[in-house]
N, C-alpha and C positions, 0 to 999 in steps of 0.2 A: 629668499628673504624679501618681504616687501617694504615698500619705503618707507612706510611706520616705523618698521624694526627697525632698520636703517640708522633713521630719523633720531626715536629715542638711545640707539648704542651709541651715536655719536652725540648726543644730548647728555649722558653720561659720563662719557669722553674727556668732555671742556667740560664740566661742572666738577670733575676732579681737580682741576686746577685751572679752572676760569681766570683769577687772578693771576695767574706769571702769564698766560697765552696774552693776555690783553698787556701786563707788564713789558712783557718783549713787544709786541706789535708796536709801541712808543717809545722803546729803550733801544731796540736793535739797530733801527734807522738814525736815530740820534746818533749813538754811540758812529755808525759807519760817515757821519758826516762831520761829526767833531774830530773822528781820526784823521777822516780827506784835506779837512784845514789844517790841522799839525802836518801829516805829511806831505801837503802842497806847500809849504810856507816860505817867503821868498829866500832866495838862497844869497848870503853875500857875499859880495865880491872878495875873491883871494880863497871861499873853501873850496874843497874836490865836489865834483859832480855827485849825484844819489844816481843812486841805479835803481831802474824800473824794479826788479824782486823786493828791493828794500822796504821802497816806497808802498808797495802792492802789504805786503808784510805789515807795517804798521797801522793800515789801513783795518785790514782783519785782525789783528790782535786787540781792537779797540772792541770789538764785535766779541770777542772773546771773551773777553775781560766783563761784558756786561753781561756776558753768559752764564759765566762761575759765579758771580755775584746776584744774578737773577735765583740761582739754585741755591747758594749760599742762605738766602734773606736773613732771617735770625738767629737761625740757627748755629749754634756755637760748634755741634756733634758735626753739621758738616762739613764745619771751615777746616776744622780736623780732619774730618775723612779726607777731603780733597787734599792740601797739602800730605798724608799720608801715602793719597793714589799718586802724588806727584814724584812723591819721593820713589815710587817703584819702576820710575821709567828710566833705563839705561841705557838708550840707542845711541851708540857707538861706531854705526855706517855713517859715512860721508855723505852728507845732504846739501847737493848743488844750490838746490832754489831754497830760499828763507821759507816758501810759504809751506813746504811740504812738512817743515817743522811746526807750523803756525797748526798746520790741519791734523797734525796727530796732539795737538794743548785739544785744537775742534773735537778729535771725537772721543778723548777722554772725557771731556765737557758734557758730551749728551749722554756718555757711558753712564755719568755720575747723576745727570738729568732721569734718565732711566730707571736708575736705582732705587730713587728717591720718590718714583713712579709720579714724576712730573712729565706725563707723557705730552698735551701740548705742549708745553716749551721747548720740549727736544725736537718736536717734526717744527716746527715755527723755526728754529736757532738751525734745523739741519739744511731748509730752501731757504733760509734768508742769507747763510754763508755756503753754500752752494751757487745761489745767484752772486754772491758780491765777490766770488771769484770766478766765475765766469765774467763779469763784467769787466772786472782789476787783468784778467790775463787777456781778455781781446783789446786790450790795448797795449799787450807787450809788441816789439819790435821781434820780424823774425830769425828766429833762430837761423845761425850759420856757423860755417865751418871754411876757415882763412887754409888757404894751402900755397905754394910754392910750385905752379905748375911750368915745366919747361916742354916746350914743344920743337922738335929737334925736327928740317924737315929741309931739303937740298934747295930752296930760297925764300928764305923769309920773310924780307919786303911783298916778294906776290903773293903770297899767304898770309901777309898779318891781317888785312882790313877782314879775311875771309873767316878768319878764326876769332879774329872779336867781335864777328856778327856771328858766329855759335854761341860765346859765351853772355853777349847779349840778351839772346834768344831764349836762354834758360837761367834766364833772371842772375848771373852768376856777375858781379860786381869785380871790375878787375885793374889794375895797376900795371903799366908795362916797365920794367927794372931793366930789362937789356934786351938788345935785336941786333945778335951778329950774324957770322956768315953762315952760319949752320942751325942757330935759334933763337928760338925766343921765350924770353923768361919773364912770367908773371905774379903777381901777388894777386891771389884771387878767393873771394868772399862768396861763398856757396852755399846757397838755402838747404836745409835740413833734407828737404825731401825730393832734393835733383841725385841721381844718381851718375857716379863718375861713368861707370863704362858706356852709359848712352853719349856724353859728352865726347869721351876720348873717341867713339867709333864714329861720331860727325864729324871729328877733327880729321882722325885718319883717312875719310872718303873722300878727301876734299881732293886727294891724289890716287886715285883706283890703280892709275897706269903706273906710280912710284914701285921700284924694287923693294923687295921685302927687308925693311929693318933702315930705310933710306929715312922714313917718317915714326917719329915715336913722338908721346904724351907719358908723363911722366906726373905723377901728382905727391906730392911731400905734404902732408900736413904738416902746420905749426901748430903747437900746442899752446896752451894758454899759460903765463906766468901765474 
């Protein structure tokens, strides 16, 4: 195919729906920066903290919202269809992150963009909330996993400094709760993607010459309330 053909198939393309791709190109941005001010908006003093998914969440629902509404325009048949498709969603698994519900309103939205063979506005509405969760999640905090770890080992004082330069080392954020005569017990903050037995077997080497069963690592997660 040469770039004539190219040229006019996608000439065709936009003149199918010229109006929403240019629509969105000035609504979509809008909309994600009217949401960034509501969900940045100063907090006062005495409420509970917002949590980065919330925050990230309301941001993209704003982007949403001008989505349905972009596909919507006058039409009366599709304010119906859509509350219709809305009505048929039953998802009943447990959805940790706010946004992963945010992204299936997302692709019911272009499903119905589709339908309605408003095909720019869907590839425009699919990289523009694409990129503004990509942006919204590089600036989440990383992920971890709080555990309970005891390390039982025949003197603890000349092992501690040695054993909170391992958990240093692998970015693991730690708390010391007690250091008796046989261990030591920590509250410890563990990035998603440190795995424990590389840890415990640096912990364990720290004593090559210790009898078998003298030094153990122990890891207890705690669970979240």
């Amino acid at each position: 195919m040469d770039a004539t053909a190219v040229q006019a198939a996608l000439s065709r393309f936009l003149d199918a729906d010229g109006g929403s791709v240019l629509q969105a190109l000035a609504a979509l941005p809008l909309a994600a920066v009217l949401g960034t001010v509501l969900a940045f908006r100063p907090r006062r003093r005495g409420t509970p903290p917002r949590s980065s998914p919330v925050i990230q969440t309301q941001i993209i629902l704003a982007v949403v919202g001008a989505v349905v509404m972009l596909i919507v325009g006058a039409s009366l048949a599709r304010a119906f269809g859509i509350v219709g498709a809305a009505n048929l969603i039953r998802y009943r698994a447990k959805i940790d992150d706010p946004k992963d519900a945010v992204v299936m309103l997302s692709t019911l939205s272009l499903g119905l963009a589709c339908g309605v063979q408003l095909y720019g506005l869907a590839v425009v509405a699919t990289f523009f909330v694409l990129g503004l969760l990509w942006a919204v999640e590089s600036l989440e905090p990383e992920q971890q996993k709080t555990f309970d770890l005891s390390v039982t080992t025949p003197d603890p004082p000349a092992q501690q400094r040695a054993v909170e330069s391992i958990l240093r080392r692998h970015r693991i954020h730690y708390e010391l709760r007690s250091a008796g005569d046989k261990e030591l017990v920590y509250e410890a903050a563990m990035p998603m993607d440190i795995r424990l037995d590389r840890v415990s077997d640096a912990i364990l080497h720290l004593q090559p010459d210790a009898k078998q069963g003298e030094t153990q690592v122990v890891w207890n997660e705690k669970k979240k309330k």
